[in-house]
C-alpha positions, 0 to 999 in steps of 0.5 A: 168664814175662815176659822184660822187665826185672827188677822190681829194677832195683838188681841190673841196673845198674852203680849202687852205694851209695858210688859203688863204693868198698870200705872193706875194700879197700886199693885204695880211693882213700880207703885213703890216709886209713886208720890203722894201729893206732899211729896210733890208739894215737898219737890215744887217748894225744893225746885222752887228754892233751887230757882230763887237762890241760883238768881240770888247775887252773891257778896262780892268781896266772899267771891274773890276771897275764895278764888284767891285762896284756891288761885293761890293754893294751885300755885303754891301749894296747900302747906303755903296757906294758914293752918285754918285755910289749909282745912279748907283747901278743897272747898277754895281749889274746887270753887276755881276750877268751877269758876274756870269751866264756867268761864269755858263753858259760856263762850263769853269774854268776862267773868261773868259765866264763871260767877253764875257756876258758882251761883250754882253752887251755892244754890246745889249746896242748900237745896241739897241739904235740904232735900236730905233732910226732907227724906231724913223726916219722911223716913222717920215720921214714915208720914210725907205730910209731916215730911212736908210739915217738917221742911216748911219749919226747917225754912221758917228758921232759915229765914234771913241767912245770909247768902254767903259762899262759904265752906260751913255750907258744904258741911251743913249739906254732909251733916244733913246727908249722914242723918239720912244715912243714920235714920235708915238704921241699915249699913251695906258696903255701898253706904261705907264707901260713900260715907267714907269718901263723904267724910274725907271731902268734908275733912279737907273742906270745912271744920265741922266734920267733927260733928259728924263723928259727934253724930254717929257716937250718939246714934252707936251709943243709942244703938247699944241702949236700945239694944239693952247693951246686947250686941247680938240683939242689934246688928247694927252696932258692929257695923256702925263701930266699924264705920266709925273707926274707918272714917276716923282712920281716913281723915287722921291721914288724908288730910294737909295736915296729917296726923296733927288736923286734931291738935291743929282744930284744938289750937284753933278752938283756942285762938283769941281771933276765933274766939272773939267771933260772935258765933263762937259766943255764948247764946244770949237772951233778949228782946230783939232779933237774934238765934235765941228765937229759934233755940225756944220755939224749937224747944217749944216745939219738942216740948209740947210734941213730947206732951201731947204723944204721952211717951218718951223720945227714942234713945237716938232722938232724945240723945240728940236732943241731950247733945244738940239741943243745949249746945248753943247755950256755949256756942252759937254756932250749934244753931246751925245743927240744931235748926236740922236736928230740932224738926228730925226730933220732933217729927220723930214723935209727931206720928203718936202726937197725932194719933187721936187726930182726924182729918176733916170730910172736906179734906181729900185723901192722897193716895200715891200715883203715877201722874204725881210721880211725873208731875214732880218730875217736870218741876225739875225739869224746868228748875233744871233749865236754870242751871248755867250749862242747860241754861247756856244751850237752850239760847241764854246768856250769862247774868251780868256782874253788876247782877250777880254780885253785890257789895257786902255790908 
């Protein structure tokens, strides 16, 4: 019998498929990648809207009205336009040019691969916002069952928008983005940038970058409470003054309207067209359906969530809460941010609410693993396919007009 060495050399040597890493193993240095099974019920429902709103037609007379705008700002300019349309030129000029690759990429006579890009958009618009805001309430509640609990609210007071292809959707997506950023209490060189380039887009895009500034004054104000008034108990202050300033700086020049975007928005806020606009009025109070609802219930809400935690809310949140939640009595228009701050806050302070909690026998506990990781993955693969390009390759053809927009009531 030969004593040499084995006619397998595999079983010998120290050598492994996936240099050693077990994906069953929780050890595993990718086990910090895995989900929970609320994370792939967060990714299912977040596919799911993905798919839903892409097939959603879309007013046709807000279709046309924001490619003229870009059609006619390519040709004459952006100082041609009206000061309220020139703080929107980015959105109207990069709408066109969707609608013209789209147009390309179809292969098709019409209009019809155009108007499903921007279907597209509209749908990237608000599932990233949500998504965002889906990542900002696990952060805060450390919790991907409350993270899920958290955007099943958040859907709940969405209901009955109304699809529309506006500007205001690029700026809600930006405020969901910078509460993430803000709820990491951590700045590096990479954050800086992108939060700079986010807010010059956002400058050129849509009026309510305002509140984005308004949002970092309330976390550098929290920061410094927190912190007792002593910088050197906090780094992040001076990073976070220093973000500030920079964005402040880049949108005061980096605009059409140059140094003058802020008496421009001061002239707009006090136009009698804007004005008149029901969602510059007041909130008002009765018995029929309105945005009233959403301001009580989320009141409720953080109102028996502070009760049953029996502590107080963090500076940020409670600031928030001062700031946001009362802004809607004077404009309806805050509803928009106080539908996405409300939940943030709460769950902020959900984990000490329920802290005497148990969960039932019969109910299993997740723990996170490879399969759900892949698992997630594939409801995006297969929401993916819907996106016109993708879609267009494997075989489809562009959704007819008569489908794919509809009259505006």
């Amino acid at each position: 019998m030969s004593t040499g060495s084995s006619a397998y050399p595999l079983e010998d040597s120290e050598v492994r498929l996936g240099a050693g890493l077990d994906f069953t193993s929780p050890d595993s240095p990718l086990a910090k990648y895995y989900l929970y099974a609320s994370d792939v019920a967060a990714i299912f429902l977040l596919s799911f809207l993905f798919v839903m709103t892409s097939v959603l037609p879309l007013p046709r007379e807000d279709v046309r009205f924001q490619l003229e705008l870009g059609q006619k700002t390519l040709r004459n300019g952006v100082w041609s336009q009206e000061p309220a349309q020139q703080l929107s030129w980015a959105f109207h000029t990069g709408l066109y040019f969707v609608f013209l690759l789209g147009n390309w990429l179809s292969g098709s006579e019409g209009t019809a691969g155009g108007v499903d890009c921007l279907r597209s958009v509209y749908a990237i618009l608000v599932v990233a916002r949500l998504t965002f805001l889906w990542v900002a309430f696990r952060q805060v509640s450390r919790s991907p069952s409350l993270a899920f609990v958290g955007l099943l609210i958040l859907l709940i007071f969405s209901i009955g928008r109304v699809p529309r292809l506006q500007p205001i959707l690029f700026g809600e997506a930006c405020f969901a983005a910078l509460l993430l950023v803000l709820t990491y209490q951590m700045l590096n060189l990479r954050l800086v940038y992108l939060i700079s380039g986010m807010f010059i887009l956002w400058a050129n895009v849509h009026e309510s970058f305002l509140l984005g500034f308004v949002l970092m004054i309330v976390c550098l104000i929290a920061t410094i409470i927190q912190s007792k008034f002593s910088i050197s108990r906090n780094p992040l202050i001076l990073p976070l003054t220093g973000l500030f300033l920079i964005c402040l700086g880049l949108v005061t020049f980096l605009n059409p309207r140059g140094p003058f975007i802020m008496h421009t928005l001061w002239s707009l806020a006090n136009n009698p067209h804007f004005l008149a606009l029901e969602a510059w009025q007041p909130l008002t109070f009765h018995f029929g359906a309105g945005g009233h609802w959403t301001f009580v219930l989320l009141w409720c809400l953080v109102v028996l969530t502070q009760h049953a935690a029996r502590s107080f809310f963090a500076p940020f949140p409670l600031l928030c809460l001062i700031v946001f939640g009362f802004w809607p009595l004077w404009q309806q228009q805050a509803l928009i941010e106080w539908a996405m701050i409300a939940p943030w806050c709460i769950l902020s302070l959900a984990p000490q609410a329920m802290a005497g909690w148990a969960l039932p026998d019969w109910v299993p506990l997740s723990v996170p693993s490879f399969r759900k990781t892949i698992l997630a993955g594939l409801f995006v693969i297969i929401a993916s396919t819907w996106f016109p390009p993708i879609h267009w390759l494997i075989g489809g053809q562009p959704t007819p007009l008569e489908r794919s927009l509809t009259q505006t009531k």
